[in-house]
C-alpha positions as CSV (number, residue, x, y, z in Angstrom):
1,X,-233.9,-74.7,197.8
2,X,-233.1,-72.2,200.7
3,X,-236.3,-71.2,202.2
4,X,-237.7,-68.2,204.1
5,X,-241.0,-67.1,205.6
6,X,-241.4,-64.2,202.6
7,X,-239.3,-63.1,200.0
8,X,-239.7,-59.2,198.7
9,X,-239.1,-58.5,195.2
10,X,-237.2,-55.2,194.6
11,X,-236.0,-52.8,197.5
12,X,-237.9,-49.7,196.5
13,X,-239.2,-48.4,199.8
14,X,-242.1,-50.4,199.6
15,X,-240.4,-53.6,199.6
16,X,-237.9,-52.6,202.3
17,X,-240.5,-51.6,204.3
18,X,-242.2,-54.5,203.8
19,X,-239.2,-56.6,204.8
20,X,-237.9,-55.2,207.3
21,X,-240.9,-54.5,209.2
22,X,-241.3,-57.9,208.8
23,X,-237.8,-58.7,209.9
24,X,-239.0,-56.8,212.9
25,X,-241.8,-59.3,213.4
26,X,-239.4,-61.9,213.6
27,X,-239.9,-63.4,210.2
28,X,-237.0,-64.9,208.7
29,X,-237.3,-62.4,205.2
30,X,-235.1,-62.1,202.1
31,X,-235.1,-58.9,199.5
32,X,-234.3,-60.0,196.2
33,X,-232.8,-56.8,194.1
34,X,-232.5,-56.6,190.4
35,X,-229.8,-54.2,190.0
36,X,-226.7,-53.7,192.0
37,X,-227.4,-50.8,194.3
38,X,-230.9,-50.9,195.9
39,X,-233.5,-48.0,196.3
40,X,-235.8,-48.5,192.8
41,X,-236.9,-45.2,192.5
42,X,-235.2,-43.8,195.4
43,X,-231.5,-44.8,194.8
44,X,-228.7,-42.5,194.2
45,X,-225.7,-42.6,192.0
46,X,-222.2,-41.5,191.7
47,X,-220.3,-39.7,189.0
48,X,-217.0,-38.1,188.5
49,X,-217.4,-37.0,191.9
50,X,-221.0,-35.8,192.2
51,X,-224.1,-37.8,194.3
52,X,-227.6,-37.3,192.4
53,X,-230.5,-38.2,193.4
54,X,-232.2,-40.7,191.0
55,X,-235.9,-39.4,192.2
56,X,-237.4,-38.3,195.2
57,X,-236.3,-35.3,196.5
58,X,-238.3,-33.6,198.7
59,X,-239.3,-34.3,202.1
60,X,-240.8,-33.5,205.7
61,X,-240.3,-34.6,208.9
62,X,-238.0,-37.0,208.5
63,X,-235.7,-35.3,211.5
64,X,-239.1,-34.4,213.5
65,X,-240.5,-36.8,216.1
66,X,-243.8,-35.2,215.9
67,X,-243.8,-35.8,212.4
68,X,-246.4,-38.2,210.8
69,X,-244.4,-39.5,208.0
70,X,-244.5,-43.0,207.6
71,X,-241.3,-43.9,206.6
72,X,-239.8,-41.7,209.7
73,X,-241.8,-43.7,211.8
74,X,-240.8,-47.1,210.8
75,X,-237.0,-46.4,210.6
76,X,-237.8,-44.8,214.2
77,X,-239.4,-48.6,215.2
78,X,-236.4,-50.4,213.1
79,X,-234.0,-48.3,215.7
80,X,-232.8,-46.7,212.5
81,X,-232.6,-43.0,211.8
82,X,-231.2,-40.7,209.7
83,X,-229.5,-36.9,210.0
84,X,-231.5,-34.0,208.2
85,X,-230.6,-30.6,207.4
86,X,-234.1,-27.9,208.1
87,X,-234.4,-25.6,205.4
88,X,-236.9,-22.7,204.9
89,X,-238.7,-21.7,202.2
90,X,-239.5,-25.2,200.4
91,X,-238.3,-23.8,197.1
92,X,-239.7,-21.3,194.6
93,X,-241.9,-21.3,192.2
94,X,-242.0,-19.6,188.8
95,X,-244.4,-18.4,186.9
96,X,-244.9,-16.8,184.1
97,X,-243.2,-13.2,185.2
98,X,-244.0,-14.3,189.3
99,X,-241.5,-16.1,191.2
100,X,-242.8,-17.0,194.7
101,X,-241.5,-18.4,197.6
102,X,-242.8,-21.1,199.1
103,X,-243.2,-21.1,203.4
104,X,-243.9,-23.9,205.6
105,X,-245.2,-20.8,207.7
106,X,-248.7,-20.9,206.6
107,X,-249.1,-16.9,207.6
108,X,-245.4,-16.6,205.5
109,X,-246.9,-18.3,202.7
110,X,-250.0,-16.1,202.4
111,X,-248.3,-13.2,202.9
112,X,-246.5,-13.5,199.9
113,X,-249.1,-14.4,197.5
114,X,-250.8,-11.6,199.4
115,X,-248.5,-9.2,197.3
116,X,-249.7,-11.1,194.1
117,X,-253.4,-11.0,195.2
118,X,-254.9,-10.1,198.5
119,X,-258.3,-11.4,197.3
120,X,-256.7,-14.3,196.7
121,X,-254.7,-14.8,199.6
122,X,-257.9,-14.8,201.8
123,X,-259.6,-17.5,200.0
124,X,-256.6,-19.5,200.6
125,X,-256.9,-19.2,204.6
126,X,-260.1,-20.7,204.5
127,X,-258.7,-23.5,202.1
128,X,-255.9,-24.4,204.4
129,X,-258.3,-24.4,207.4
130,X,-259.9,-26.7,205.5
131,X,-256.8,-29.0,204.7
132,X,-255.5,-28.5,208.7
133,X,-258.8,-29.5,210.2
134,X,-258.4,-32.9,207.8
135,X,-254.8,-33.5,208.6
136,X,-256.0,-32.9,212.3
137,X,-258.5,-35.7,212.2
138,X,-256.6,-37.7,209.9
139,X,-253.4,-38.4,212.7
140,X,-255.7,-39.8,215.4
141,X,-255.7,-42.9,213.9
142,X,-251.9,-44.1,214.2
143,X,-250.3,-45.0,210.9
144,X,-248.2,-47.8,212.2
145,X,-251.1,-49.8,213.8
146,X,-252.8,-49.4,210.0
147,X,-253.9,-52.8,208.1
148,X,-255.3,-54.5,205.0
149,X,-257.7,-56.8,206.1
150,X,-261.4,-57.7,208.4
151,X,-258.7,-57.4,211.4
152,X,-258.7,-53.8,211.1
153,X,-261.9,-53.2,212.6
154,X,-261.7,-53.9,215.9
155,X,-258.4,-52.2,215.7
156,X,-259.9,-48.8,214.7
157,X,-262.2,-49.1,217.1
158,X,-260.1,-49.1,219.7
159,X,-259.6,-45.4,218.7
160,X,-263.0,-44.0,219.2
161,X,-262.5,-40.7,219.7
162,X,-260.3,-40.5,216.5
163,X,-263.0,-42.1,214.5
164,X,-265.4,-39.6,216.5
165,X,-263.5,-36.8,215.5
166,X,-263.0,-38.2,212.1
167,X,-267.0,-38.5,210.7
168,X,-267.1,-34.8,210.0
169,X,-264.4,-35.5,207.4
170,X,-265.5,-38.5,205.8
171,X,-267.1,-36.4,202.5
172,X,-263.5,-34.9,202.2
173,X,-261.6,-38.3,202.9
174,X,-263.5,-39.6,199.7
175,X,-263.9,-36.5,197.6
176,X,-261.0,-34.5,195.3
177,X,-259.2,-31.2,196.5
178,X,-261.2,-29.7,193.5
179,X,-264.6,-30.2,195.0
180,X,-263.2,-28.2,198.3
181,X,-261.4,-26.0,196.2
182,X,-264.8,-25.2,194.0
183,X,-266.0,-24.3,197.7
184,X,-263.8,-21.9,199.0
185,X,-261.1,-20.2,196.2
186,X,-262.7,-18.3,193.0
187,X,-259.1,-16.4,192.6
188,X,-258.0,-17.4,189.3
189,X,-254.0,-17.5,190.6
190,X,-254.5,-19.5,193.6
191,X,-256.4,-22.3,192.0
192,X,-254.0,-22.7,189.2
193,X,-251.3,-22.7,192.6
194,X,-253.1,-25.5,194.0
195,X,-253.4,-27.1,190.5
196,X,-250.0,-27.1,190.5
197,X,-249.0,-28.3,194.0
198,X,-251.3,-31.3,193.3
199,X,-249.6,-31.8,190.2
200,X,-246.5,-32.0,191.7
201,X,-247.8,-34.5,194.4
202,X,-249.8,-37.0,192.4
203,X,-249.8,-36.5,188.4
204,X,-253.4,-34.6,188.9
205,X,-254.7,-31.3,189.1
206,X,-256.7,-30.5,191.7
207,X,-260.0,-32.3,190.6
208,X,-258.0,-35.6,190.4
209,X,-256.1,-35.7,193.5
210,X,-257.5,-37.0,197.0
211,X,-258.2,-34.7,199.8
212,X,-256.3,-36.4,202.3
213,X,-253.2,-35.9,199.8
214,X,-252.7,-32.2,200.0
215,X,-254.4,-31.8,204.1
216,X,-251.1,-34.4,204.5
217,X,-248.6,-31.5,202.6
218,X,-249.9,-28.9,203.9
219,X,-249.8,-30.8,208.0
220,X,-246.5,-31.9,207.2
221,X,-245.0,-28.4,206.0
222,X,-246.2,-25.9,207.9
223,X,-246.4,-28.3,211.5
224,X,-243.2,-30.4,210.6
225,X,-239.9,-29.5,209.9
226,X,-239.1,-29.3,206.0
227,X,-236.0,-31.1,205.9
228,X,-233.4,-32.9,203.6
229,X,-231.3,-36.0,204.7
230,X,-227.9,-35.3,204.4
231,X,-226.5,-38.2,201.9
232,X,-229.5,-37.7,199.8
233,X,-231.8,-40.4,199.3
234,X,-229.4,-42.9,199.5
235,X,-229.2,-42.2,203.3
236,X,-232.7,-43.3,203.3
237,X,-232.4,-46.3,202.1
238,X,-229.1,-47.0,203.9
239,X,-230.8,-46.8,206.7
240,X,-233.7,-48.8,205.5
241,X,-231.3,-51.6,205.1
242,X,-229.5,-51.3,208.2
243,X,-233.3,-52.0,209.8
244,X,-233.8,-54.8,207.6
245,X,-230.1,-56.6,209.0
246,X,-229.9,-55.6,212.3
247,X,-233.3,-57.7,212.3
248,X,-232.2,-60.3,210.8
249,X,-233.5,-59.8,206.7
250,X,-231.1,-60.1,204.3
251,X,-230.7,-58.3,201.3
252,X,-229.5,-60.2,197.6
253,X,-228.2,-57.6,195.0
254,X,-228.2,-58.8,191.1
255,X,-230.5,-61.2,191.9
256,X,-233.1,-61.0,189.4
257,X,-236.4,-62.7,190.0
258,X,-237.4,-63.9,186.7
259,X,-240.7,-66.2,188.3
260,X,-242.9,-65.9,190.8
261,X,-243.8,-69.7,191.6
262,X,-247.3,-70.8,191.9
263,X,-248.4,-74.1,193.0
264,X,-252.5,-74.9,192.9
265,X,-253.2,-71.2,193.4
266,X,-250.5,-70.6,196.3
267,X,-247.3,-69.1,196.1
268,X,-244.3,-71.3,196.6
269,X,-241.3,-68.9,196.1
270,X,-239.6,-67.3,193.3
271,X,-236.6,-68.8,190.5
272,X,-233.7,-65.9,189.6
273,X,-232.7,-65.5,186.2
274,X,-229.5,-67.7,187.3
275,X,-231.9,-70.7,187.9
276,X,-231.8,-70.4,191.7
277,X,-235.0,-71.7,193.4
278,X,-235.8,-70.2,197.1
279,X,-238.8,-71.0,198.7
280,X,-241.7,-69.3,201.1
281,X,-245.0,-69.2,201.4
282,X,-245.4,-65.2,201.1
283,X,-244.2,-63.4,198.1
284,X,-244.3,-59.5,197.8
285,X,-243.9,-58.1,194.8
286,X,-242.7,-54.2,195.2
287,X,-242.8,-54.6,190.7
288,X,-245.3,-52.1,189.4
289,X,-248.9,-53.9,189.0
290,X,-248.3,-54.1,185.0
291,X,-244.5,-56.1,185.7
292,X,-246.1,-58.2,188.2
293,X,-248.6,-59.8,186.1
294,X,-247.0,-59.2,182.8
295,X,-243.4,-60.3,183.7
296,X,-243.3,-62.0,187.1
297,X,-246.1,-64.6,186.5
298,X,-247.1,-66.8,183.8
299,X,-250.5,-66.0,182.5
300,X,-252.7,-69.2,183.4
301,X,-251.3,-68.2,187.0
302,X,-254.2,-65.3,187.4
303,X,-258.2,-65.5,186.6
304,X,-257.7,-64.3,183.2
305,X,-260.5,-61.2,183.6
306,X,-258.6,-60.4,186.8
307,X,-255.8,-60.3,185.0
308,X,-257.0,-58.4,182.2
309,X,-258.8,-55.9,184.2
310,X,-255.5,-55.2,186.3
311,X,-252.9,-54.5,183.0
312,X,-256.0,-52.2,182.0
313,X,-255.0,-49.5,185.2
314,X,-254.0,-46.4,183.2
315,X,-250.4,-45.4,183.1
316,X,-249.1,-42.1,184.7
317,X,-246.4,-40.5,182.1
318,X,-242.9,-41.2,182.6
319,X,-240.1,-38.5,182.7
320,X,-237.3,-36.7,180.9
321,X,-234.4,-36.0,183.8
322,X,-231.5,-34.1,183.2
323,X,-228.6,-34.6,185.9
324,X,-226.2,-31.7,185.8
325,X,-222.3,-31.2,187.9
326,X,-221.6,-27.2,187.6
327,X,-219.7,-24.7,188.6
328,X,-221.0,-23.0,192.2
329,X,-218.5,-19.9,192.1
330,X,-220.1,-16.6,191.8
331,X,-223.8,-18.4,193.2
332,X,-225.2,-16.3,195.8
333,X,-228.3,-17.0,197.7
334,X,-229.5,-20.0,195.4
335,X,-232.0,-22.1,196.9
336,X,-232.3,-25.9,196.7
337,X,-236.1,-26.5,195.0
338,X,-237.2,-24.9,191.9
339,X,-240.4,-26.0,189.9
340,X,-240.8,-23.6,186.5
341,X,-244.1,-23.1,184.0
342,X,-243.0,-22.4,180.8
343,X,-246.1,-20.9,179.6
344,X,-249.7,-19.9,181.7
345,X,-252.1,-20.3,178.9
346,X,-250.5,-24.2,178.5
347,X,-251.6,-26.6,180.9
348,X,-249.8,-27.8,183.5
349,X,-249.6,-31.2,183.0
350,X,-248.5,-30.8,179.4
351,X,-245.4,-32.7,179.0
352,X,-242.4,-30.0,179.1
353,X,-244.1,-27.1,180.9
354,X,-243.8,-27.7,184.3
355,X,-240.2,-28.5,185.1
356,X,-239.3,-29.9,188.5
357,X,-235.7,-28.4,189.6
358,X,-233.7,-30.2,192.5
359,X,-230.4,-28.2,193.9
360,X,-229.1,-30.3,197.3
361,X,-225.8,-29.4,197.3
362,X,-227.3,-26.4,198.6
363,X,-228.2,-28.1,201.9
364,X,-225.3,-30.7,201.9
365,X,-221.8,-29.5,200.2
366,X,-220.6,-32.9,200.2
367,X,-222.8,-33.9,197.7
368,X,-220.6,-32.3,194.8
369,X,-216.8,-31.7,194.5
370,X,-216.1,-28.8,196.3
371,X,-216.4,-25.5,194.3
372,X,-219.7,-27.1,192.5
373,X,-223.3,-28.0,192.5
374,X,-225.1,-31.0,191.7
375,X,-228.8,-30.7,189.8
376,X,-231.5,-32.6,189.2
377,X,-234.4,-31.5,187.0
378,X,-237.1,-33.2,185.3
379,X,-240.6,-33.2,183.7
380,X,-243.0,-35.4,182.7
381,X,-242.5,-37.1,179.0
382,X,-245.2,-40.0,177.7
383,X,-243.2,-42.9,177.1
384,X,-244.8,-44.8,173.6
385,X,-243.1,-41.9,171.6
386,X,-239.4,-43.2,172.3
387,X,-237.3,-45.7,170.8
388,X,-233.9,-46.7,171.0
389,X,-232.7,-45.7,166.8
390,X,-230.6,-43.4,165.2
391,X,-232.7,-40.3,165.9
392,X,-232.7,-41.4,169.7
393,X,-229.9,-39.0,170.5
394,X,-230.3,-36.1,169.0
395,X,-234.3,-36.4,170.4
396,X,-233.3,-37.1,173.9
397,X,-231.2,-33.6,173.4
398,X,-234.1,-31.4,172.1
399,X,-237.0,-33.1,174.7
400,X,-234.1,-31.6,177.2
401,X,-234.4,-28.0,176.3
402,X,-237.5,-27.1,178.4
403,X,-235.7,-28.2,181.1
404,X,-231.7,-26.2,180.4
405,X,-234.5,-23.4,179.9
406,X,-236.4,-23.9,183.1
407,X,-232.6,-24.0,185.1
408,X,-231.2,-21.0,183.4
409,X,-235.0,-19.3,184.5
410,X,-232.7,-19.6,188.4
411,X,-228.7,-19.4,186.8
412,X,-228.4,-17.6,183.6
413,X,-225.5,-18.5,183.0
414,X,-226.3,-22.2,183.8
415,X,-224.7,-23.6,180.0
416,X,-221.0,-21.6,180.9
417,X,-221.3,-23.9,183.8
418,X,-221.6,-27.3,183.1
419,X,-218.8,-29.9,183.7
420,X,-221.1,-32.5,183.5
421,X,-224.3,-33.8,181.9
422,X,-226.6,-36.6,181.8
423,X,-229.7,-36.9,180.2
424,X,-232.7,-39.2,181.0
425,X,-235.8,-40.4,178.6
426,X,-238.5,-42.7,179.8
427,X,-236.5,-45.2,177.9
428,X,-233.9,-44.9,180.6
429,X,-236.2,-44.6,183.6
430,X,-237.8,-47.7,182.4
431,X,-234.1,-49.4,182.0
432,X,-232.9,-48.8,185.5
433,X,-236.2,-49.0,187.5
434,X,-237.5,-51.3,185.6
435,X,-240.5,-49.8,185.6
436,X,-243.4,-50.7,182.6
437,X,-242.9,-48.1,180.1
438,X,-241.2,-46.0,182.7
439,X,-244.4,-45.1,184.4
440,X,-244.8,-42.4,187.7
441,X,-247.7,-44.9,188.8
442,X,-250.9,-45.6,188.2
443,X,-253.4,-42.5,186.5
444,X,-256.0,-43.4,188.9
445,X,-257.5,-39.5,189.5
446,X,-260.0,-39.0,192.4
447,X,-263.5,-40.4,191.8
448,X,-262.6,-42.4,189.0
449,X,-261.9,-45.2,191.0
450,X,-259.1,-46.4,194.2
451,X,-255.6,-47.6,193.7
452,X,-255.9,-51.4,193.9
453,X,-255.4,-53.4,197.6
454,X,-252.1,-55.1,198.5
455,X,-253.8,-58.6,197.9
456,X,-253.8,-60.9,194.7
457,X,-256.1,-63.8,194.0
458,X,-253.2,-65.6,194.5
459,X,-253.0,-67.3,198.2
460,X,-249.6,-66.0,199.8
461,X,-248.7,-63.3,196.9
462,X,-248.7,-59.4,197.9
463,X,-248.1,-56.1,196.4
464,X,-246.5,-52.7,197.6
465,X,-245.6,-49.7,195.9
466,X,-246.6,-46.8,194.2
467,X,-249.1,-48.9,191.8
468,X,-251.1,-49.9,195.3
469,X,-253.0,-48.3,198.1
470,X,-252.4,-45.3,199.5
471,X,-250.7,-44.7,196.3
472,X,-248.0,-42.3,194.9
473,X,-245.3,-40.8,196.5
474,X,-242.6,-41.6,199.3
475,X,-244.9,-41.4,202.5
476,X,-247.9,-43.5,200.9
477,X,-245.3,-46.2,199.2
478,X,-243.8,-46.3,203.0
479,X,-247.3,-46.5,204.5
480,X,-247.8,-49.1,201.8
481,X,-245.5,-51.3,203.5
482,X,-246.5,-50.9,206.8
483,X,-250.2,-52.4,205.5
484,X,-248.6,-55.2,204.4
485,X,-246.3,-56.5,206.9
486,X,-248.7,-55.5,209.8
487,X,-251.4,-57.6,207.4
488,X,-248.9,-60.4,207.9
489,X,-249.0,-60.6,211.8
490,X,-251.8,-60.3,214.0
491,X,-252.8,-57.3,215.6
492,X,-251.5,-58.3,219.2
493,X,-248.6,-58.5,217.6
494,X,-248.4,-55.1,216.5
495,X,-249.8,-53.7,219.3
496,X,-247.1,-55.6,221.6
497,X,-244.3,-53.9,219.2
498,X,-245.5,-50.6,219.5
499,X,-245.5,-51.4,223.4
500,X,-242.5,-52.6,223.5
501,X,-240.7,-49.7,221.3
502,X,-242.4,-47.1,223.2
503,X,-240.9,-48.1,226.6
């Protein structure tokens, strides 16, 4: 057996992170990928000429030192960066007969809803006051010294006047963006804006999303630079990987881990599906929290009510996508982010009614053949619907029409267009991120309990992702990471890496 100090199962961001970071420790670390391109959720993909993002496509900060985005920070430690393109506004939103444009300018932003309703527009200032004072407090405490374990005390507390600064906050650290939003906006557009911008973030409305979610948007945009990496999301995780082997990781494509190994409650390594045994005594497992324990581990190899209790987290929706090459000529002025309600009087989180539209070949031309655009739009779709029969094509086709209708809501002409067209179910998201029932992440809305820890019961055996603390999306699946690995060491040893990549 070969063996290695941790193996990392899948290289989503989490488990990159993880591993490389790791790497960076000095820890002899091996990522174990599935599928033969790496990036889970984040990969990208090539056809006939056009470069698509496969998820993730918005982003902040990633060109900015200032910026307090995790996973900028880490390729910054790994040596690693990535070009970015600055754009401005965000995107645009559409509703109903209103399309508006979203600024990172908070005084832009208002401004503009202050056409729609000046009432409205005032209640917001003191919302994002609100939100700015949070994020304020919020990046005292440095992300990359962060932790998962009794250590992180004394480690916090080496920040005092952070944590000083901090105690005011600590009702809104815990509490929803609703309960602040109850507080300060009665306007009946604005709270259905900030419904949707927490939609968009976490799978919630505003009542079941964090506060520290949205304060970290709204930081990020309007003190950041809004920016796109130029290679997509792919660059991302290029980059990722570079960090990982210039310290030393390694990196195994189409090797599928079909076993965690588990020896007398401790992990021992993992077997492939080729029957290849490698060895360590740390396994993290960057699988959603359902394939961990449903998939990776044998059943006798968890306390069976801890087991039980863990494939009981409730399941975010998956997604209908739609990837789209067209035709650019005659496109004026088009902007790369879209996000379209069908209908006001539905709710937002019905499946179909809020589409999510991506356009990057705005930003960077060499993402399409030249003369054309590449597109990526998508919506929310429950998964236990879908099955793979003769209907299956003709239904993947009509669950795609709310989003060719939310597209030709910004080209009109959008179906003259098309030279090329893929469509996506949850049965496919589940397929190629093999991801339980194609699942955005855990439902876990705020007050109704906390995205589980990075631990297991199981001595030497870790989680990241999106299905653990901080939870969903690319900075907190990044910052995910960072708790591990740093959980890994000991604190000196952070603190003399920090040291040493500061000077």
């Amino acid at each position: 057996m070969t063996e290695y100090d941790a193996i990392a199962i899948g290289s989503g961001i989490g488990g990159l992170v993880t591993a490389a970071l790791l790497a960076r420790y000095g820890k002899r670390v091996l990522v174990c990928e599935s599928h033969g391109i790496p990036g889970g959720a984040a990969h990208g993909f090539d056809r006939q000429g056009f470069h698509f993002d496969s998820g993730p496509s918005f982003y902040c900060g990633l060109g900015d030192s200032q910026s307090l985005n995790p996973l900028r920070q880490v390729l910054e430690l790994l040596g690693e960066s990535v070009p970015t393109i600055p754009y401005d506004p965000l995107g645009h939103y559409h509703l109903g007969d209103i399309t508006l444009p979203i600024y990172g300018s908070c005084d832009r932003y208002r401004a503009e809803i202050a056409t729609i309703t000046p009432t409205g527009a005032q209640e917001l200032q003191r919302f994002e006051r609100r939100m700015l004072s949070l994020y304020d407090a919020l990046k005292g405490i440095p992300t990359l010294i962060l932790r998962s374990d009794r250590k992180l005390l004394p480690v916090l507390l080496s920040y005092w006047p952070a944590l000083l600064k901090l105690l005011p906050h600590l009702g809104e650290i815990q509490g929803s963006v609703g309960q602040l939003l109850d507080r300060d906006v009665k306007d009946p557009f604005v709270r259905r804006l900030i419904d949707l911008e927490c939609f968009l973030l976490s799978g919630f409305k505003a009542h079941g999303t964090i506060a520290p979610e949205v304060a970290f948007m709204f930081g990020e945009r309007s003190r950041s630079a809004i920016d796109y990496p130029i290679g997509g999301s792919t660059a991302l995780i290029e980059a990722l990987v570079r960090g990982l082997t210039r310290w030393g990781g390694e990196l195994r494509l189409n090797a599928h881990v079909e076993r965690i190994l588990v020896e007398a409650g401790r992990v021992t390594g993992v077997r492939l599906r080729n029957g290849t045994l490698l060895k360590a005594p740390i396994v993290i497992s960057n699988a959603t929290i359902w394939d961990t324990y449903t998939h990776l581990l044998a059943p006798e190899d968890l306390p069976e009510s801890y087991r039980r209790q863990a494939l009981e987290t409730p399941v975010l929706d998956s997604f209908m996508h739609l990837h789209l090459g067209i035709k650019a000529e005659g496109l004026t002025g088009l902007t790369g982010h879209h996000v379209v309600v069908h209908d006001s009087d539905r709710d937002l989180t019905e499946p179909g009614n809020t589409c999510m539209i991506s356009i990057p070949s705005v930003w960077d031309p060499k993402l399409a053949p030249p003369g054309h655009h590449g597109i990526h739009a998508y919506t929310m779709e429950p998964y236990h619907s879908w099955q793979s029969d003769v209907a299956y094509k003709a239904r993947k086709r009509q669950r795609a029409q709310s989003l060719f209708r939310a597209l030709e809501r910004v080209i009109p002409d959008l179906r003259d267009r098309i030279v090329l067209e893929l469509i996506g179910t949850p049965l496919t998201h589940a397929k190629f991120l093999r991801r339980d029932r194609g699942t955005y992440g855990p439902a876990i809305a705020a007050g109704k309990g906390t995205f589980p820890s990075i631990h297991t019961p199981i001595a030497g055996l870790y989680r990241v992702g999106d299905s653990t603390l901080p939870g969903i999306g690319v900075p907190a699946v990044a910052a995910s990471g960072i708790l591990c690995a740093n959980t890994l060491v000991e604190p000196e040893q952070t603190a003399q890496l920090l040291k040493t990549h500061r000077t």
